[in-house]
C-alpha positions in Angstrom: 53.9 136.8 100.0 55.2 135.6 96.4 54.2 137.0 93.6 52.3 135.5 91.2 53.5 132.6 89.6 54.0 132.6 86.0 51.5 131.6 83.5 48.4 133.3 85.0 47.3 135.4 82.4 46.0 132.4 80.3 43.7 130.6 82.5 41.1 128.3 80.5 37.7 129.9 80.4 34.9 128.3 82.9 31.6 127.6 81.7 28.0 128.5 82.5 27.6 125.0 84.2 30.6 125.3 86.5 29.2 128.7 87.9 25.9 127.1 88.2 27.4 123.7 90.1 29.2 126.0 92.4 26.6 128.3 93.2 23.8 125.7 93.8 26.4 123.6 95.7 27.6 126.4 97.8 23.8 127.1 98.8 23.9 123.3 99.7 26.8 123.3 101.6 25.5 126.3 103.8 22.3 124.7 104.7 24.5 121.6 105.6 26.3 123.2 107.8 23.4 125.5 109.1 21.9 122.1 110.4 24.9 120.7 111.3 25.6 123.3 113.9 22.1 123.2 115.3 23.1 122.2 118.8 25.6 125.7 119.1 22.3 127.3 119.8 19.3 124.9 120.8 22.3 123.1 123.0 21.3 126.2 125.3 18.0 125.8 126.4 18.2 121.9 126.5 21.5 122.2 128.7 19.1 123.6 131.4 16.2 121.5 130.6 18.5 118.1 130.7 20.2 119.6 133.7 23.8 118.8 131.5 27.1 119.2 133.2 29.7 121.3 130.7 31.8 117.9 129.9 27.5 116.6 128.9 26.9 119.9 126.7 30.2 119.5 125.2 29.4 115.6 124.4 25.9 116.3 123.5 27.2 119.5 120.9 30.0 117.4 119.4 28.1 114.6 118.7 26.9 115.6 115.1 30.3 116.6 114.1 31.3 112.7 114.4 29.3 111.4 111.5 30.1 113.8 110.0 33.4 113.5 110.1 33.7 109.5 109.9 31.9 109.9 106.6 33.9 112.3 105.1 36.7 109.8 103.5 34.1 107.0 102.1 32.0 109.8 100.7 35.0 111.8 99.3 35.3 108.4 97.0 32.1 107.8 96.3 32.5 111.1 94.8 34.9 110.0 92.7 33.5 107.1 92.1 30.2 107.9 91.4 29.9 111.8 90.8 29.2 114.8 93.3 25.8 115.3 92.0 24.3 112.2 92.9 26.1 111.9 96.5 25.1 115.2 97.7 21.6 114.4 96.9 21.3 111.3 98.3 23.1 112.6 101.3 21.2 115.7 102.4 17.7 113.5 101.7 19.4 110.7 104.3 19.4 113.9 106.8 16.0 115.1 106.4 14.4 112.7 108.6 16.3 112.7 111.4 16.2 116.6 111.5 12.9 116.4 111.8 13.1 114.4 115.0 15.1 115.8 117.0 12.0 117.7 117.9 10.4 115.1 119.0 13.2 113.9 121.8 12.8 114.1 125.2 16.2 112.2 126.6 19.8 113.2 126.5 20.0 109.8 124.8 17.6 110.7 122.5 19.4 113.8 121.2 22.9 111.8 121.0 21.2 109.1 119.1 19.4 111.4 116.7 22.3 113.4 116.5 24.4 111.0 115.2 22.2 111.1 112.0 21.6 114.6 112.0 25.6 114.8 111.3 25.8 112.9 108.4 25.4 116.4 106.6 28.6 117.7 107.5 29.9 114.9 105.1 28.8 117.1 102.3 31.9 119.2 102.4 34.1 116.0 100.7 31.3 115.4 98.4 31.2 119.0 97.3 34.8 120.2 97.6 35.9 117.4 94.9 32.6 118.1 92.7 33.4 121.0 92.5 37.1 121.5 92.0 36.9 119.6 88.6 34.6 121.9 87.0 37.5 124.4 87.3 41.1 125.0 85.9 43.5 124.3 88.5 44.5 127.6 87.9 40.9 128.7 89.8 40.4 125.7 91.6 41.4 127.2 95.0 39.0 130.1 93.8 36.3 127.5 93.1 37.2 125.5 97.0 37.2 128.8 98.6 33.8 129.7 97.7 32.2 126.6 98.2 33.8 126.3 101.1 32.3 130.0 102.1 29.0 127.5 102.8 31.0 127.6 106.5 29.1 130.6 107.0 26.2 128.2 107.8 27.4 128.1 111.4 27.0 132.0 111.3 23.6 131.6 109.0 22.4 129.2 112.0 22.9 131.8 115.0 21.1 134.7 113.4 18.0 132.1 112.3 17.8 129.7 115.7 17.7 132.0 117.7 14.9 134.1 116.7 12.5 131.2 116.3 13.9 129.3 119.7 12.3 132.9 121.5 9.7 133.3 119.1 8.3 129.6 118.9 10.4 127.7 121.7 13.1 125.2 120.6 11.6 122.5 119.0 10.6 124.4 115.8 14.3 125.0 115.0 14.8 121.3 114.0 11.5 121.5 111.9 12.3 124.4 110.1 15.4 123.4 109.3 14.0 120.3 108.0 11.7 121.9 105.4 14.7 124.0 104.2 16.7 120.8 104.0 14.3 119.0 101.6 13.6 122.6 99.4 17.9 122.7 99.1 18.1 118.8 98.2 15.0 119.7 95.4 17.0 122.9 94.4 20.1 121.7 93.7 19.1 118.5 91.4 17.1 120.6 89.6 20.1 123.2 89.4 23.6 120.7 89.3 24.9 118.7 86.3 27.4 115.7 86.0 30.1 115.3 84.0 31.5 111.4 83.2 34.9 112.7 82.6 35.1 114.0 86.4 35.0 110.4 87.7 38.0 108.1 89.0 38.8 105.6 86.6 37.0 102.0 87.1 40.0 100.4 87.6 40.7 102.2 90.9 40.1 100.1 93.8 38.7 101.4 97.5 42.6 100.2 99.5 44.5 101.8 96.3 42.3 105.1 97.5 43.0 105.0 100.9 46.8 104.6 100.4 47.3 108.5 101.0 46.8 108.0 104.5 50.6 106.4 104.8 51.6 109.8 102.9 53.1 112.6 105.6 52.0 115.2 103.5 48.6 114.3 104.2 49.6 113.7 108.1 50.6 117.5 107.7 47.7 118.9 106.1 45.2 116.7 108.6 47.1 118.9 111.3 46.8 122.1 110.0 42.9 121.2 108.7 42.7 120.2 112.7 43.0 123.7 113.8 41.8 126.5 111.3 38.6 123.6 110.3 38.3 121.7 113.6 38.8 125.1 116.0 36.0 127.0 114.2 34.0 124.2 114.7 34.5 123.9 117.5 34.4 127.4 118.6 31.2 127.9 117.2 29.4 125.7 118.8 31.2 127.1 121.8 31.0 130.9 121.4 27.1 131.3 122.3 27.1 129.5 125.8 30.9 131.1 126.6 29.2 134.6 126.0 26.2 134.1 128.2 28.6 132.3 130.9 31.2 134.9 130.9 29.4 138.0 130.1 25.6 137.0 131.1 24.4 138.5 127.8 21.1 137.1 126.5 21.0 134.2 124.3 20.3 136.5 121.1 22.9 139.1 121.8 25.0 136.3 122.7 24.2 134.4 119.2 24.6 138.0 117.6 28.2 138.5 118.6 29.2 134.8 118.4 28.4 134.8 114.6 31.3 137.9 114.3 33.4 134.6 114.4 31.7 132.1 112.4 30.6 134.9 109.5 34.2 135.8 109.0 35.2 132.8 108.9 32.9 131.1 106.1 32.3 133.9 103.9 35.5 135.3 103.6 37.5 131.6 103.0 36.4 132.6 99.0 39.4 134.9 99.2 41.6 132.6 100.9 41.1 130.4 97.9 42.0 133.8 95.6 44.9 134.3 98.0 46.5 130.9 97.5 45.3 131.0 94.0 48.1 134.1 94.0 50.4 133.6 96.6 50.5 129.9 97.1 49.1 127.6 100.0 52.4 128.0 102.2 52.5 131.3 102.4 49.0 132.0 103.6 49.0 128.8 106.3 52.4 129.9 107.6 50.8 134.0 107.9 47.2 132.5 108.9 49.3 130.3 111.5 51.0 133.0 113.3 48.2 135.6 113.7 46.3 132.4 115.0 48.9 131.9 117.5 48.7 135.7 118.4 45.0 135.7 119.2 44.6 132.9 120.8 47.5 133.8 123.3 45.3 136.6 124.5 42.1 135.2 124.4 44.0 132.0 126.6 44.2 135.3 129.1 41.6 134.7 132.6 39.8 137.3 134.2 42.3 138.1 136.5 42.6 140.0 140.0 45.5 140.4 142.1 46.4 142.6 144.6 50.4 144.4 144.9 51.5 146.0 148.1 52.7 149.7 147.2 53.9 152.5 149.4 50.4 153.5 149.4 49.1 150.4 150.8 48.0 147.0 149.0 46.2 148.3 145.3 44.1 145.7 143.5 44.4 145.6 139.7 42.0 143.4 137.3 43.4 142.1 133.8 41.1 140.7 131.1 39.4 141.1 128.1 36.0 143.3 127.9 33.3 142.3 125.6 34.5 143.9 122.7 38.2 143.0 122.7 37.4 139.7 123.4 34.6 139.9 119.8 37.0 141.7 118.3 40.2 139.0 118.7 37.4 136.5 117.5 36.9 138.7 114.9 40.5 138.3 113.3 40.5 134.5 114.2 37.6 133.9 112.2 39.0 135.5 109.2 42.4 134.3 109.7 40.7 130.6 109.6 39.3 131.3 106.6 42.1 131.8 105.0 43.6 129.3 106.5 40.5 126.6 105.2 41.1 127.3 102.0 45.2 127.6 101.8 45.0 124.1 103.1 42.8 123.0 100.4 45.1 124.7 97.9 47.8 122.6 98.9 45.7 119.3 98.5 44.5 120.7 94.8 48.1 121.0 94.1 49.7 117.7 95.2 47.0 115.4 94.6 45.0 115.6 91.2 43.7 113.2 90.2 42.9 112.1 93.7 41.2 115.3 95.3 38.2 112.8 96.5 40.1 110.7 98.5 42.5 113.2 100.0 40.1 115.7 101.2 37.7 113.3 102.5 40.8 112.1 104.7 41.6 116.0 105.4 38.0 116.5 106.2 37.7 114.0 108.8 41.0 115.3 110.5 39.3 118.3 110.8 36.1 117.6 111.7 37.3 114.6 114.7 38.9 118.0 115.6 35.5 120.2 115.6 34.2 116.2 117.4 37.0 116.4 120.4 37.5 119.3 121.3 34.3 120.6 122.3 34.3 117.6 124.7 37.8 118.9 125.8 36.3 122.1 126.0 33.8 121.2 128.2 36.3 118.5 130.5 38.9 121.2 131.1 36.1 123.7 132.3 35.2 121.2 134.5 38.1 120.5 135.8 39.5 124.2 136.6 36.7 126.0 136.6 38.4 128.7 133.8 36.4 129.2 130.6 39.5 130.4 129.0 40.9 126.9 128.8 39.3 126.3 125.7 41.5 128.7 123.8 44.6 127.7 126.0 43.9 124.1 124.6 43.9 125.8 120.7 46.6 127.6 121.7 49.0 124.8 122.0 47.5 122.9 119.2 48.8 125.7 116.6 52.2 125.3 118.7 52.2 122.2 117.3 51.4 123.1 113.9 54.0 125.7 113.7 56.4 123.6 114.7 55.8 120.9 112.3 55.7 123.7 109.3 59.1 125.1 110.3 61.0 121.8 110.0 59.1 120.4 107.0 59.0 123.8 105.2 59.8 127.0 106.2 63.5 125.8 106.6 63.5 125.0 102.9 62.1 127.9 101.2 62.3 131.7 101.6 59.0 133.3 103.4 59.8 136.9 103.2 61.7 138.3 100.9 61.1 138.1 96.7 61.8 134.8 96.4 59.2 134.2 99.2 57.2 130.7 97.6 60.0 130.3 95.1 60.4 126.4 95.5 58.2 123.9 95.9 56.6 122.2 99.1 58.3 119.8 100.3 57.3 117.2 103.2 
């Protein structure tokens, strides 16, 4: 990785309201994406209750994550229209009532329908990113992403809490819980955020002028890699607690216990990919976080295999596949290699676009999340269709294929990776 670039030593100082903005907006974002995972883990129990084929639980787990991602680019401007502070509010209060519902269905319907609204909270990561960047030098900025961006570790947050009152109460508690906490976070953090008029877009600035950065191939590229490291642990954890009860009959709570080694890593820790980038630079750390991507996900693409080779002793039978623990632990490095990854994306976005961070993650964002929308459904199609749990990771597998490819030609081929002058030159797309 580069060194660090030149300058460093004198950063601006950050104020007492820029913590404070952060820390009450990370809380936000957690319980955001706490409800917006929901399904990973009541999905379960209604699966059997619904009597759900694995293409229907895929569908019926993926649709939050569609809101939530159309909404991503027309909040991300709002935001800069109109000021994080007042958007996030606005948005997690739209959520609480629909949360509360979803205990009341009965229908797969029902839970689609209701689902659909439930989602709107996993807009709040391009309403928070944004509000929160500009509170920060840019020298911190992917610092300041990277830790509200931790708030990922809602998906873990979600599989330690569900659980324990799905066995304790039955499922339809969950989604009234989680409704109180929504409406204590949306009182917590007005009470606890602040605004700042010199943090909006300039009036002048019209919705198409915004929107212009989707003809950019820059952002093309960074939708791409966002797909994978945001819309693969997404994805995958909303997967992860069915696939461990499905491949290695464990109980739903053990299950949801060793599912969150993913989704933990891979909030909590995307504060030091934002250091990291911070440091290093954003193409460094996605090129690194690429490959050990690639790496894991060709041995977790791996079936439970048996086949039988004739020797001079007769015909032997040898099995190949991952235990329990190999197979946690692989997820284990994933998750934290996709934090990284989150946040060295995010980096790149701080760097190349300003004055327009709104707009651009907002588009990011819904790559990533029609990624965490799609491919659960793809997910579920594929195990359909062969019968091979493992496909899910053989699908991710050739989706980072694609994004290494795409960062060879448009960057690794102009800039040294390893080496001294490794991040020496500027991206170029």
């Amino acid at each position: 990785m580069a060194a660090p670039q030149a300058g460093s030593a004198t950063i601006p100082p950050v104020s007492s309201k820029a913590w404070s903005v952060l820390i009450v907006s990370t809380l936000a974002f957690t319980v955001c994406f706490m409800v917006w995972m929901m399904f990973g883990v009541i999905g379960i129990p209604l699966k059997k209750a619904l009597d759900l084929n694995a293409t229907q639980f895929g569908l019926l787990m993926a649709t939050p994550v569609l809101t939530g991602s159309l909404v991503r680019v027309p909040l991300g401007i709002w935001t800069d229209r109109y000021g994080g502070r007042i958007v996030m509010t606005l948005l997690m209060a739209a959520t609480v009532p629909a949360i509360w519902l979803m205990a009341h269905a009965t229908q797969f319907w029902h839970f689609l329908v209701i689902g659909l609204f439930v989602g709107l909270a996993g807009g709040s990561f391009s309403v928070g990113t944004p509000y929160v960047a500009r509170w920060f030098p840019k020298q911190r900025q992917g610092f300041a992403m990277g830790v509200y961006g931790a708030g990922n570790s809602g998906a873990a947050v979600n599989k330690f809490v569900a659980p324990a009152i799905l066995v304790a109460f039955g499922w339809t508690m969950v989604p009234q819980v989680y409704a109180a906490i929504m409406l204590a976070t949306v009182v917590l953090f007005w009470m606890f955020s602040h605004s700042d008029p010199s943090h909006l877009a300039p009036s002048n600035v019209k919705f198409t002028d915004q929107l212009k950065a989707l003809k950019d191939l820059r952002v093309l590229k960074y939708c791409q890699y966002y797909s994978i490291v945001f819309g693969g642990y997404v994805a995958l954890s909303l997967w992860m607690v069915q696939y461990y009860v499905g491949e290695y009959g464990l109980d739903i709570r053990v299950a949801a216990l060793l599912a969150a080694c993913f989704s933990l890593p891979g909030g909590v820790l995307r504060a030091i990919g934002g250091w990291l980038s911070d440091k290093y630079g954003a193409h460094s750390v996605t090129w690194w976080v690429m490959w050990v991507s690639w790496i894991c996900l060709f041995l977790l693409s791996y079936p439970q295999t048996e086949f039988t080779v004739l020797t001079v002793d007769g015909p032997r039978t040898f099995t190949i596949g991952l235990n329990v623990y190999a197979f946690t632990a692989l997820m284990f490095i994933l998750g934290i290699a996709w934090a990284f990854g989150k946040a060295s994306v995010f980096k790149y976005i701080s760097d190349d676009y300003p004055s327009n961070i709104g707009t651009v993650s907002g588009i990011v964002g819904l790559a990533g999340g029609l990624g965490g929308f799609i491919l659960p459904i793809m997910f579920g199609a594929l195990l359909d269709f062969t019968g091979i749990r493992s496909s899910a990771f053989m699908l991710l597998y050739g989706v980072v294929w694609v994004s290494l490819i795409w960062m060879y030609f448009t960057e690794v081929r102009r800039r040294e990776v390893l080496g001294p002058n490794a991040g020496g030159l500027s991206v170029q797309s």
